[in-house]
PDB file with SEQRES, HELIX, SHEET and CRYST1 records, atoms N, CA, C and O in Angstrom:
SEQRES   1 A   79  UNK UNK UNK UNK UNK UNK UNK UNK UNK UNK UNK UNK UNK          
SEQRES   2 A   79  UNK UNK UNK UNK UNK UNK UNK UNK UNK UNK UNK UNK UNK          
SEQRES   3 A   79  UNK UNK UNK UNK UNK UNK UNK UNK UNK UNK UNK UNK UNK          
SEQRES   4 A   79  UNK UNK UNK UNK UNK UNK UNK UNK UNK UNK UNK UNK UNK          
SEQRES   5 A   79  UNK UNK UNK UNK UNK UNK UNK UNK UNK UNK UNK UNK UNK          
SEQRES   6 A   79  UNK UNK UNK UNK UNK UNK UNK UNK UNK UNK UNK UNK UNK          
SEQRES   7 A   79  UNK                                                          
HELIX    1 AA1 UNK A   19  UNK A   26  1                                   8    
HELIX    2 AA2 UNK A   27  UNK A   31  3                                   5    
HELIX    3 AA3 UNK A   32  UNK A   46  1                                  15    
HELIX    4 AA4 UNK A   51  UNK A   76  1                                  26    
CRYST1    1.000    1.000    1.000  90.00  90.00  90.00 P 1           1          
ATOM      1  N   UNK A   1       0.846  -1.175   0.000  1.00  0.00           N  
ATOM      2  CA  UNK A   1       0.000   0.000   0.000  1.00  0.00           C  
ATOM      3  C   UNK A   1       0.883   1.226   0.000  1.00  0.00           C  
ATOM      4  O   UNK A   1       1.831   1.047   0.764  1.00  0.00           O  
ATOM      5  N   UNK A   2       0.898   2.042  -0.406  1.00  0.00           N  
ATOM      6  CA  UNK A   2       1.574   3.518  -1.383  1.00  0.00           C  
ATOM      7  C   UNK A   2       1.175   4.627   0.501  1.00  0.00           C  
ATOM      8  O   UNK A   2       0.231   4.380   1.251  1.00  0.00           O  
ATOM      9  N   UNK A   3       2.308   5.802   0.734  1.00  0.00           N  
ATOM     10  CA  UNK A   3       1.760   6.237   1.268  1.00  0.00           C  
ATOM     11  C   UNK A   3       1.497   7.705   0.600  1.00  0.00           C  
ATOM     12  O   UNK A   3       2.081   8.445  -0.192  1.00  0.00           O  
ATOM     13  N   UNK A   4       0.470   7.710   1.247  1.00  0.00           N  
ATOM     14  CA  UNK A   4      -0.210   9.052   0.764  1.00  0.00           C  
ATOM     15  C   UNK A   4       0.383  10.466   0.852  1.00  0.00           C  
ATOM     16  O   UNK A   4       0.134  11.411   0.104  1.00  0.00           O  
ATOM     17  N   UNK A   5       1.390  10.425   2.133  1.00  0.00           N  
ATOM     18  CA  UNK A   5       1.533  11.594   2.557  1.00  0.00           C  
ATOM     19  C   UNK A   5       2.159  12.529   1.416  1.00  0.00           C  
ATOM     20  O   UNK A   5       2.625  11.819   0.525  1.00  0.00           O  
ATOM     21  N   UNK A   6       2.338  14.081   1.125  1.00  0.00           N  
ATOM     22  CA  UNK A   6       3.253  14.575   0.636  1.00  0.00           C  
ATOM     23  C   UNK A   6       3.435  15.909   1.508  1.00  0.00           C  
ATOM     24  O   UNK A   6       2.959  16.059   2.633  1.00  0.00           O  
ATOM     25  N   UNK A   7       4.339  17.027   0.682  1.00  0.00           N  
ATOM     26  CA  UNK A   7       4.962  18.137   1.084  1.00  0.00           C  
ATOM     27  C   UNK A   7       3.399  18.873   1.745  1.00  0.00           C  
ATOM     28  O   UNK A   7       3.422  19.261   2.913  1.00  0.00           O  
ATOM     29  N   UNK A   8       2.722  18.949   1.315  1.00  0.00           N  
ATOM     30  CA  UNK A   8       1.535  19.626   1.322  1.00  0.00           C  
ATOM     31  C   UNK A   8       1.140  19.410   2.827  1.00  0.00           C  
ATOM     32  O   UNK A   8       1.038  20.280   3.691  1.00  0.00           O  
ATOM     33  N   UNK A   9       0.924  17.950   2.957  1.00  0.00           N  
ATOM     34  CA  UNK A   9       0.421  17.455   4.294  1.00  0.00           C  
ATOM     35  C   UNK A   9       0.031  18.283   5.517  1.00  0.00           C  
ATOM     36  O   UNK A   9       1.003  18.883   5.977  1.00  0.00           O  
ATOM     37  N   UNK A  10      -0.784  18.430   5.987  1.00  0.00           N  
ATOM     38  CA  UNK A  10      -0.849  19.699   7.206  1.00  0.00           C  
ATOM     39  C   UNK A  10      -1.220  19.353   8.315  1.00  0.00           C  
ATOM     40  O   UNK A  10      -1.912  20.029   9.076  1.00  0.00           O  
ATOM     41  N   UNK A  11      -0.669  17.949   8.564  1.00  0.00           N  
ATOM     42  CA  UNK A  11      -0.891  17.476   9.838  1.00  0.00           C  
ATOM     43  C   UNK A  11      -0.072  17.924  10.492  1.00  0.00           C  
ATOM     44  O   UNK A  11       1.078  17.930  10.050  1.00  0.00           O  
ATOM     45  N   UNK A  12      -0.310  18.381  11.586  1.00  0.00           N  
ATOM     46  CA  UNK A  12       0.604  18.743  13.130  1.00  0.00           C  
ATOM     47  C   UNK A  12       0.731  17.602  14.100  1.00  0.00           C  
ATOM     48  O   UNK A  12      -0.188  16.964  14.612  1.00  0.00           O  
ATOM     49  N   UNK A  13       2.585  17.388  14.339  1.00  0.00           N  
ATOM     50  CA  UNK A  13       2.865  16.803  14.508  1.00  0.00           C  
ATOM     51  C   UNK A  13       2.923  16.860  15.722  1.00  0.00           C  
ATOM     52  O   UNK A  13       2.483  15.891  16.340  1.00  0.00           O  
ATOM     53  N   UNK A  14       3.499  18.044  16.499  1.00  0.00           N  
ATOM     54  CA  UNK A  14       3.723  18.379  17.956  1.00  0.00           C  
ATOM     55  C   UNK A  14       2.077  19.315  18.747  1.00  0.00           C  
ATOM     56  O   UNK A  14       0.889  19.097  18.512  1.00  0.00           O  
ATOM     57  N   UNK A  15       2.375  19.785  19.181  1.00  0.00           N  
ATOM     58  CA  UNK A  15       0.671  20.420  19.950  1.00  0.00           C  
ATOM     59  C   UNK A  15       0.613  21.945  18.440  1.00  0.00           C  
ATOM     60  O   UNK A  15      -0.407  22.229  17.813  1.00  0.00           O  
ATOM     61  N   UNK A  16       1.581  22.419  18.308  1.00  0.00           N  
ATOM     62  CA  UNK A  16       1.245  23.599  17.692  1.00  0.00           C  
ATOM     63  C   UNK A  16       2.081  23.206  16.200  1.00  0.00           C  
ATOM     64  O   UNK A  16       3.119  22.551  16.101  1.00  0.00           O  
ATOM     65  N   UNK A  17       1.308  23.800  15.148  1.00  0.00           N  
ATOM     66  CA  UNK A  17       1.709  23.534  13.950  1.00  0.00           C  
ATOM     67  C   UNK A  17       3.080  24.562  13.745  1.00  0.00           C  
ATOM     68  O   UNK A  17       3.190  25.774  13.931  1.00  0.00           O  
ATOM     69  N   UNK A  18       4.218  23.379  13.212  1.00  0.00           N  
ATOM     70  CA  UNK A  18       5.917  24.380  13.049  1.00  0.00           C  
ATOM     71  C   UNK A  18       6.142  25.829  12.743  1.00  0.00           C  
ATOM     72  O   UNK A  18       6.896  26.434  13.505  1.00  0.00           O  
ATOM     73  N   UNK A  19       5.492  26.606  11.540  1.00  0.00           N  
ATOM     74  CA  UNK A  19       5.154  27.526  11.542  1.00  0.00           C  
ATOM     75  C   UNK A  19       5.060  28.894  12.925  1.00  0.00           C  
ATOM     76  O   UNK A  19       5.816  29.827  13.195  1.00  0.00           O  
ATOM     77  N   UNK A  20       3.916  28.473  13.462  1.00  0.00           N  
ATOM     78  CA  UNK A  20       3.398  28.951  14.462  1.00  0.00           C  
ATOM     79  C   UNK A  20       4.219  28.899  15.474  1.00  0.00           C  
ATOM     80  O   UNK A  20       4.095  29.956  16.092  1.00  0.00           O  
ATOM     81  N   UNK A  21       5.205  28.038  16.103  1.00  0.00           N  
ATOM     82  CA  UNK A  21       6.195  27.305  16.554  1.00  0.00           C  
ATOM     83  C   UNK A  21       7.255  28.335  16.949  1.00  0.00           C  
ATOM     84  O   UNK A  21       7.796  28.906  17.897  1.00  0.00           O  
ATOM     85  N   UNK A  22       7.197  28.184  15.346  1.00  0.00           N  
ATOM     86  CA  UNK A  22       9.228  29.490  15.514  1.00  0.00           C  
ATOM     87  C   UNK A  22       8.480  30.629  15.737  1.00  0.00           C  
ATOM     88  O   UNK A  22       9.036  31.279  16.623  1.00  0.00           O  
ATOM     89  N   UNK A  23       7.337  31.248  15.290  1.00  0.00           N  
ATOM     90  CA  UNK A  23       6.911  32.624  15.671  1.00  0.00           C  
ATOM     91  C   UNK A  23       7.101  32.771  17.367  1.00  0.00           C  
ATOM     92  O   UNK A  23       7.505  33.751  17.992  1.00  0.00           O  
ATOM     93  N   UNK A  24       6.803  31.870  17.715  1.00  0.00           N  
ATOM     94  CA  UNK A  24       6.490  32.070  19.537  1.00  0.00           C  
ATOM     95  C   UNK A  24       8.143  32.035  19.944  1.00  0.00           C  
ATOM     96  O   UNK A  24       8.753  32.710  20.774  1.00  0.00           O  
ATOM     97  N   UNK A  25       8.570  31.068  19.103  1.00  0.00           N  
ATOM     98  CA  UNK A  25       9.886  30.892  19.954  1.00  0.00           C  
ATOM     99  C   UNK A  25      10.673  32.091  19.760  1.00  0.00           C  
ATOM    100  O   UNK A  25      11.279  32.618  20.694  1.00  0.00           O  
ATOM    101  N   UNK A  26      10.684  32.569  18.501  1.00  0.00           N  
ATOM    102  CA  UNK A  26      11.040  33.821  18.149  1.00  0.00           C  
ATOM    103  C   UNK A  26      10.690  35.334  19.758  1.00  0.00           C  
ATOM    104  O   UNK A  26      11.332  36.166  20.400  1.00  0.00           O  
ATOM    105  N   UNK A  27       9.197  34.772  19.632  1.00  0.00           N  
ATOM    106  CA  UNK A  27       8.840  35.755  20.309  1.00  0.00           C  
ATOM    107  C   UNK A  27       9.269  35.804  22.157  1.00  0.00           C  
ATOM    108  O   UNK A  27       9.256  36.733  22.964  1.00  0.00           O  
ATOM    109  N   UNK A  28       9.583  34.507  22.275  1.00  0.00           N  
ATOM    110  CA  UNK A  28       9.996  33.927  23.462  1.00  0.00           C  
ATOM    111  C   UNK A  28      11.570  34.254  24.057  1.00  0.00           C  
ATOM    112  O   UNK A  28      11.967  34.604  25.169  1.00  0.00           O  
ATOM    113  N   UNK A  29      12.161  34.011  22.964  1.00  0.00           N  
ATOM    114  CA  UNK A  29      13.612  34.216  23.428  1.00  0.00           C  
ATOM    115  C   UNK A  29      14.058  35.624  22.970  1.00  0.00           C  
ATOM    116  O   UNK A  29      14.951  36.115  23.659  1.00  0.00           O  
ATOM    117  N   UNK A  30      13.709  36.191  22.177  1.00  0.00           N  
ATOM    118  CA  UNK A  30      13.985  37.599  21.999  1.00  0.00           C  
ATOM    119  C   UNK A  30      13.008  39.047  22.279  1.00  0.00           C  
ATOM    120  O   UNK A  30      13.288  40.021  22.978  1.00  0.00           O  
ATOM    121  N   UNK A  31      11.981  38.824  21.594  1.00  0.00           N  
ATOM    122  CA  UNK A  31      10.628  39.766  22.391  1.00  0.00           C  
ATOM    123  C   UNK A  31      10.673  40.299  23.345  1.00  0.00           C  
ATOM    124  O   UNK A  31      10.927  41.458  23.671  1.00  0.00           O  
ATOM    125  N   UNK A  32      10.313  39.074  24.042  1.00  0.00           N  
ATOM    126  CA  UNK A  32      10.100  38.940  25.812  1.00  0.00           C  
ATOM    127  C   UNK A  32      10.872  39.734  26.829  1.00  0.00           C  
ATOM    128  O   UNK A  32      10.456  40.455  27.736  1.00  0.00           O  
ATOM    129  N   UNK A  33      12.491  39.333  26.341  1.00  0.00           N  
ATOM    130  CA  UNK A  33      13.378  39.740  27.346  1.00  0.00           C  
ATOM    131  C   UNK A  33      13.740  41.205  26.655  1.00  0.00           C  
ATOM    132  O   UNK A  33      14.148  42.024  27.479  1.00  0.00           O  
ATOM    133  N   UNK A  34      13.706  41.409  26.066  1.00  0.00           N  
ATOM    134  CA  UNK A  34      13.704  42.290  25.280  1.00  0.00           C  
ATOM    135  C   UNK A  34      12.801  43.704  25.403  1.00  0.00           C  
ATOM    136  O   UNK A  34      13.176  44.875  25.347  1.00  0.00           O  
ATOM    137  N   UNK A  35      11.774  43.262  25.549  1.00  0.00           N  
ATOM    138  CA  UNK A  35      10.887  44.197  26.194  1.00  0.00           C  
ATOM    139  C   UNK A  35      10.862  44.127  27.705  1.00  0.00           C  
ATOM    140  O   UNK A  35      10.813  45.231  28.248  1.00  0.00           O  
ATOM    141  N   UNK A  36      10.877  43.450  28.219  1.00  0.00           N  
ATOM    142  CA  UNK A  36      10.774  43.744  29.960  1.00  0.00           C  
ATOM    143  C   UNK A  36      12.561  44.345  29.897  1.00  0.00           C  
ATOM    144  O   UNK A  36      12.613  45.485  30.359  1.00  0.00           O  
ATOM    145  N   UNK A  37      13.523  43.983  29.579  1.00  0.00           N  
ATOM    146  CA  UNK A  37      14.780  45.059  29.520  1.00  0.00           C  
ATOM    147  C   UNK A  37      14.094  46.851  29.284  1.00  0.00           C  
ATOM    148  O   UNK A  37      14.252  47.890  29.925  1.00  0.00           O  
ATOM    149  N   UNK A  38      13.471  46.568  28.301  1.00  0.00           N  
ATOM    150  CA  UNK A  38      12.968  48.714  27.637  1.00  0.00           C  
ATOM    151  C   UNK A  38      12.283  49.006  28.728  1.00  0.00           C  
ATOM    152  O   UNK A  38      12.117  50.136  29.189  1.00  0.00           O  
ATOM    153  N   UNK A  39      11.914  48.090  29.115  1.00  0.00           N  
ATOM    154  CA  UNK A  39      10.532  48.446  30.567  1.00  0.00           C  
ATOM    155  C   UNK A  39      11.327  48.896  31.067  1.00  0.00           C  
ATOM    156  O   UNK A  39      11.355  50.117  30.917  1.00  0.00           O  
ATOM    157  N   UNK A  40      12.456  48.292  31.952  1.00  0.00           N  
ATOM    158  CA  UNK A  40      12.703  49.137  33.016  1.00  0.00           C  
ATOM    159  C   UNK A  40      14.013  50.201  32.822  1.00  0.00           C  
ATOM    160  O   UNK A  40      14.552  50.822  33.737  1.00  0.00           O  
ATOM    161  N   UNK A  41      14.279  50.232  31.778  1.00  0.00           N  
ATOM    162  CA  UNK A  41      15.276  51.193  31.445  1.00  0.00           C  
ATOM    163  C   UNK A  41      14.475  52.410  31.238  1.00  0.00           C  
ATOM    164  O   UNK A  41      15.017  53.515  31.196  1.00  0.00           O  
ATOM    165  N   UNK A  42      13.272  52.261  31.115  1.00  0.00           N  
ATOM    166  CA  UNK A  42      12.323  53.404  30.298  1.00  0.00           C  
ATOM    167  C   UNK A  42      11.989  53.844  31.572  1.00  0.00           C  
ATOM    168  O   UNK A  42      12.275  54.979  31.955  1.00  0.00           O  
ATOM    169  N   UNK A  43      11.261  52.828  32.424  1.00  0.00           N  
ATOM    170  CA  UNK A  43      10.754  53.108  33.968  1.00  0.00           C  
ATOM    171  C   UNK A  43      11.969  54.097  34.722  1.00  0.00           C  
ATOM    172  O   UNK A  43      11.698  55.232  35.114  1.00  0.00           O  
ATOM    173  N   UNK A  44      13.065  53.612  34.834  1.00  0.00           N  
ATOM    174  CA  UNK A  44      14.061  54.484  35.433  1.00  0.00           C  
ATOM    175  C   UNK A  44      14.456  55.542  35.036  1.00  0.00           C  
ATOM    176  O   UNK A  44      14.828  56.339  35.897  1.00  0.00           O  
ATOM    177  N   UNK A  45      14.512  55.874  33.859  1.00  0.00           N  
ATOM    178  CA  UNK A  45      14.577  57.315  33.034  1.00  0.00           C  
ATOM    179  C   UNK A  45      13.367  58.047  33.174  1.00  0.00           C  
ATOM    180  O   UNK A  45      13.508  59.222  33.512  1.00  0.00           O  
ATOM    181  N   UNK A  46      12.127  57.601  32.983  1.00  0.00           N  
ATOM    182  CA  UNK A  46      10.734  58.387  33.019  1.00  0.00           C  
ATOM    183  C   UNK A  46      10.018  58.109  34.612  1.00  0.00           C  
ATOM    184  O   UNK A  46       8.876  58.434  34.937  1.00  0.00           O  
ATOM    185  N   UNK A  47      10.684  57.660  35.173  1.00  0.00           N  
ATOM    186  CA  UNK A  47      10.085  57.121  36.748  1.00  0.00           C  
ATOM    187  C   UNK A  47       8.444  56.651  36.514  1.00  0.00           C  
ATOM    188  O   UNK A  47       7.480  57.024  37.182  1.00  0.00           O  
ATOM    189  N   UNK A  48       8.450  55.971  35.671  1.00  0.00           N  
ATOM    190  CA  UNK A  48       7.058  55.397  35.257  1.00  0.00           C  
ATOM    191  C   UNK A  48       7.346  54.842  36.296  1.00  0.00           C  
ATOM    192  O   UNK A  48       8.399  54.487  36.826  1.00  0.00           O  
ATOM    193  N   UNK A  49       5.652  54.772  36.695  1.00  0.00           N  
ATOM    194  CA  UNK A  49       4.787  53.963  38.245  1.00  0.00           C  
ATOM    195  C   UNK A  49       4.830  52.202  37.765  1.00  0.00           C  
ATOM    196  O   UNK A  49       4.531  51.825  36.632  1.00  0.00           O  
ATOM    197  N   UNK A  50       5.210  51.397  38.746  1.00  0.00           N  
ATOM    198  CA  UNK A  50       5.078  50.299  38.568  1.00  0.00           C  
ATOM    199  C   UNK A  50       6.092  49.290  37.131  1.00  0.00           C  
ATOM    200  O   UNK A  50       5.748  48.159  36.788  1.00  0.00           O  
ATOM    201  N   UNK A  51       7.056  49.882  36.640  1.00  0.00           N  
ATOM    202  CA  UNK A  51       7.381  49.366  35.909  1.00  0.00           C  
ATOM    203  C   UNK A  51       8.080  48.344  35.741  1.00  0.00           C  
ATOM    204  O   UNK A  51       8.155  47.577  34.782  1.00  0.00           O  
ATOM    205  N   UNK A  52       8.802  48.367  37.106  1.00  0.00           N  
ATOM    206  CA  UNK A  52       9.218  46.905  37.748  1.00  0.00           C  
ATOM    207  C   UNK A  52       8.218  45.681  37.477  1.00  0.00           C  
ATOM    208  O   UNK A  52       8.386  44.707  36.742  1.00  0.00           O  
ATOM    209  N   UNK A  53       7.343  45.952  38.128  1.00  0.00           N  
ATOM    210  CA  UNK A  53       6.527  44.789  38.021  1.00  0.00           C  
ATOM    211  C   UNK A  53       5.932  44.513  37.037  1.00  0.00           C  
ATOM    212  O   UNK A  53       5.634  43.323  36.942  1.00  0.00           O  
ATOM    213  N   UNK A  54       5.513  45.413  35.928  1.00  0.00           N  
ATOM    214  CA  UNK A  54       5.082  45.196  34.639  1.00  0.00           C  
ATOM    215  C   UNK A  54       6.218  44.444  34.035  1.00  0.00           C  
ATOM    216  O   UNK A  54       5.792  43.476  33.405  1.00  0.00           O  
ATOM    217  N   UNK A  55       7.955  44.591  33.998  1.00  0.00           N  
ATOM    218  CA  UNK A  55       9.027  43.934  33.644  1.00  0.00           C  
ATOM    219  C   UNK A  55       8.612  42.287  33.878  1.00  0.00           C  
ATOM    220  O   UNK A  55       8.567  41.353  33.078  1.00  0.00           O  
ATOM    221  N   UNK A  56       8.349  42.360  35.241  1.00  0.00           N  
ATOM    222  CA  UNK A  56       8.500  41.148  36.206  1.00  0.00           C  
ATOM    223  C   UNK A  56       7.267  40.164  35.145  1.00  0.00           C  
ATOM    224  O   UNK A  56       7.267  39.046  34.629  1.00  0.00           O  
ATOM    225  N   UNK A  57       6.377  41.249  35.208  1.00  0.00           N  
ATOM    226  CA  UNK A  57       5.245  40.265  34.659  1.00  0.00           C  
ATOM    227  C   UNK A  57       5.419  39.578  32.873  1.00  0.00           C  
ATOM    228  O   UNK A  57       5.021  38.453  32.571  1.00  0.00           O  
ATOM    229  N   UNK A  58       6.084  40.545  31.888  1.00  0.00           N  
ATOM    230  CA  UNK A  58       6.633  40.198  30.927  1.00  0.00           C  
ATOM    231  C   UNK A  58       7.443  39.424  31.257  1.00  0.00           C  
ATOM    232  O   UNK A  58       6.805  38.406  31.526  1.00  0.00           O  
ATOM    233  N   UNK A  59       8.276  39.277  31.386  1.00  0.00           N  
ATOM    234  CA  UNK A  59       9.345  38.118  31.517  1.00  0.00           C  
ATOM    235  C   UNK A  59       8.767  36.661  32.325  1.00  0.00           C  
ATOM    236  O   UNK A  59       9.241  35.578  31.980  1.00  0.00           O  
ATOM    237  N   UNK A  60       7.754  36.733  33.374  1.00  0.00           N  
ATOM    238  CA  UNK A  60       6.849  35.867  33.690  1.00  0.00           C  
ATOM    239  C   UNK A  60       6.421  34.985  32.692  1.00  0.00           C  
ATOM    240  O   UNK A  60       6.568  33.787  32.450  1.00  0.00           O  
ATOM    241  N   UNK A  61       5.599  36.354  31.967  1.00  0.00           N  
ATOM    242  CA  UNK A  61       5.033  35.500  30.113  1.00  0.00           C  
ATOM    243  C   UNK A  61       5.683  34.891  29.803  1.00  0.00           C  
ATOM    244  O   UNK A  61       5.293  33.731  29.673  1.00  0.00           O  
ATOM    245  N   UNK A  62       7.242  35.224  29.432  1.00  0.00           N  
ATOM    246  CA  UNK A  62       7.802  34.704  28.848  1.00  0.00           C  
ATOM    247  C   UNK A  62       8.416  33.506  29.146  1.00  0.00           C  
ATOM    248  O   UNK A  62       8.922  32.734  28.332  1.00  0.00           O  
ATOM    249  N   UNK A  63       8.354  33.381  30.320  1.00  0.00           N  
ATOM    250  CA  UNK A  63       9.031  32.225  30.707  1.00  0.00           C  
ATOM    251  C   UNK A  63       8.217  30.824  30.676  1.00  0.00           C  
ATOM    252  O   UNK A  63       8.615  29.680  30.458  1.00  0.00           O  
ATOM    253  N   UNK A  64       6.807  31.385  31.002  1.00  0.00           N  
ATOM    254  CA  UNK A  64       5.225  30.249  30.788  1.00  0.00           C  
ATOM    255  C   UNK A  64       5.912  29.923  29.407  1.00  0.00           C  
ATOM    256  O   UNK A  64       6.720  28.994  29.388  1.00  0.00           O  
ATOM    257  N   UNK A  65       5.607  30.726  28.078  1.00  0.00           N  
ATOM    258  CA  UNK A  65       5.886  30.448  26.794  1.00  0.00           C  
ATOM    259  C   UNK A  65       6.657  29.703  26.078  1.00  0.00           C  
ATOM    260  O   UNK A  65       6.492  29.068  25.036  1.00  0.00           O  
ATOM    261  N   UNK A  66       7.879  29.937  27.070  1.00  0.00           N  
ATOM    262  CA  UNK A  66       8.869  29.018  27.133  1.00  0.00           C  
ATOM    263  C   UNK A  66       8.479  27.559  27.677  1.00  0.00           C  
ATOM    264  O   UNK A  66       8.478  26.671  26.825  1.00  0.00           O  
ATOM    265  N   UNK A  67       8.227  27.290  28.682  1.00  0.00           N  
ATOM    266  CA  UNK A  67       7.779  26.064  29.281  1.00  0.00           C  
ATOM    267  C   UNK A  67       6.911  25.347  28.071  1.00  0.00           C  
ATOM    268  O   UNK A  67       7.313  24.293  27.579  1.00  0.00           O  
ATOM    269  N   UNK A  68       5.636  26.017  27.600  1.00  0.00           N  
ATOM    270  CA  UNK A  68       4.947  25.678  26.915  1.00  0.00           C  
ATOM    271  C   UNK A  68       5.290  25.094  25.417  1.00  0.00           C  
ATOM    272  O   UNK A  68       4.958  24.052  24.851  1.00  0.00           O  
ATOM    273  N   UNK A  69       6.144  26.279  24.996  1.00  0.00           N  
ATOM    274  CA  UNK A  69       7.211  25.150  23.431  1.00  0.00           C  
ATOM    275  C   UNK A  69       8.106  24.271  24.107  1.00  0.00           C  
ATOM    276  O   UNK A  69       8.437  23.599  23.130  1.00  0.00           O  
ATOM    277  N   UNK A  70       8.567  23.915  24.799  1.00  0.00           N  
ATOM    278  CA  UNK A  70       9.391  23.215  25.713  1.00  0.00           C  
ATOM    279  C   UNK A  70       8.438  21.993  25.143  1.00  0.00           C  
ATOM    280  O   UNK A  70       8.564  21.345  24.104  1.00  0.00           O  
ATOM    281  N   UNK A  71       7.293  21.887  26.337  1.00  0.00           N  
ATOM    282  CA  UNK A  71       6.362  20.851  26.276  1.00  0.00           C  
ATOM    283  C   UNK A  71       5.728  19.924  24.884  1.00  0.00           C  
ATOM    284  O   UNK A  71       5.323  18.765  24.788  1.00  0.00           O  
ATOM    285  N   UNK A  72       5.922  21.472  23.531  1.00  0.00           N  
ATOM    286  CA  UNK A  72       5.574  21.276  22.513  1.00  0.00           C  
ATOM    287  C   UNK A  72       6.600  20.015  21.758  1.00  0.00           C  
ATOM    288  O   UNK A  72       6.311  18.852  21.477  1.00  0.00           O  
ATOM    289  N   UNK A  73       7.993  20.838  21.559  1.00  0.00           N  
ATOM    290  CA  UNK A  73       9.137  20.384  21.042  1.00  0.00           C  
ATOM    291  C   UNK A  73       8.818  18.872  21.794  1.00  0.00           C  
ATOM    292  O   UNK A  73       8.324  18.021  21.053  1.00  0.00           O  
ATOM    293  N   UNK A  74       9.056  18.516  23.132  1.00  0.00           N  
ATOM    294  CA  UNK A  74       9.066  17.340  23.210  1.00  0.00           C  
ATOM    295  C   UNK A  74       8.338  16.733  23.098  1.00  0.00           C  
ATOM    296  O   UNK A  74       8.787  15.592  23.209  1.00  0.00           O  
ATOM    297  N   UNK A  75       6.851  16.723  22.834  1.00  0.00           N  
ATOM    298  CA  UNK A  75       6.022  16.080  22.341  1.00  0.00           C  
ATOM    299  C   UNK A  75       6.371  15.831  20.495  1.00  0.00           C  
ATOM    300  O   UNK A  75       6.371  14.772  19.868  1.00  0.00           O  
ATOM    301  N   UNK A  76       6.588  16.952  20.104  1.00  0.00           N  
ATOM    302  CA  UNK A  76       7.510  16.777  18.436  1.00  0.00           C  
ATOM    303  C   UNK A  76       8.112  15.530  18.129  1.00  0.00           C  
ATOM    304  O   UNK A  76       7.988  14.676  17.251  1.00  0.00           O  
ATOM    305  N   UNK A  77       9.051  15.769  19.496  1.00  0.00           N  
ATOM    306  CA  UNK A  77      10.470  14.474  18.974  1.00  0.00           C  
ATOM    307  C   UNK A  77      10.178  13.758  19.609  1.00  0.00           C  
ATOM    308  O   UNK A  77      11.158  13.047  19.832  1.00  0.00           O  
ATOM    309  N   UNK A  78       8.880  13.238  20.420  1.00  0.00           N  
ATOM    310  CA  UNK A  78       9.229  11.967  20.679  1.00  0.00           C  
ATOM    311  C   UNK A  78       8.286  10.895  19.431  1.00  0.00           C  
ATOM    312  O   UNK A  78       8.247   9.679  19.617  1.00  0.00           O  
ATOM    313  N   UNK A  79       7.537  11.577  18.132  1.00  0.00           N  
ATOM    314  CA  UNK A  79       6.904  11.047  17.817  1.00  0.00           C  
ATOM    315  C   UNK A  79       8.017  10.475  16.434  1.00  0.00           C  
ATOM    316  O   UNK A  79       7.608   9.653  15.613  1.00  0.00           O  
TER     317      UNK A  79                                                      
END                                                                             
């Protein structure tokens, strides 16, 4: 029996389709820290209220996000 699959195929292999994947991771390892860094460089120059913790809470995100392709990727490779 022949298999069917080809390039086209759009089955997702891991929880989130690859594509979608590198966008987050993208957004995960550079974004993230990236912006909670402007946060508080901005906060300390403009004495914006609370900007610490708005930092704290971005980088929070980011770190869930992380966990979460973490979880993805290894669900990926173990198939």
């Amino acid at each position: 029996m022949a298999d069917n699959t080809s390039e086209t195929d759009t089955t997702v292999k891991g929880i989130i389709p690859d594509k979608l994947y590198d966008v987050l991771k993208w957004v995960a390892i550079i974004v993230m820290p990236s912006l909670a860094t402007f946060i508080v460089g901005l906060g300390g120059i403009w004495s914006i209220p609370y900007a610490g913790q708005l930092a704290a809470t971005v980088t929070a995100l980011g770190v869930l996000l992380g966990a979460l392709l973490g979880l993805s990727s290894v669900k990926y490779n173990s198939r």
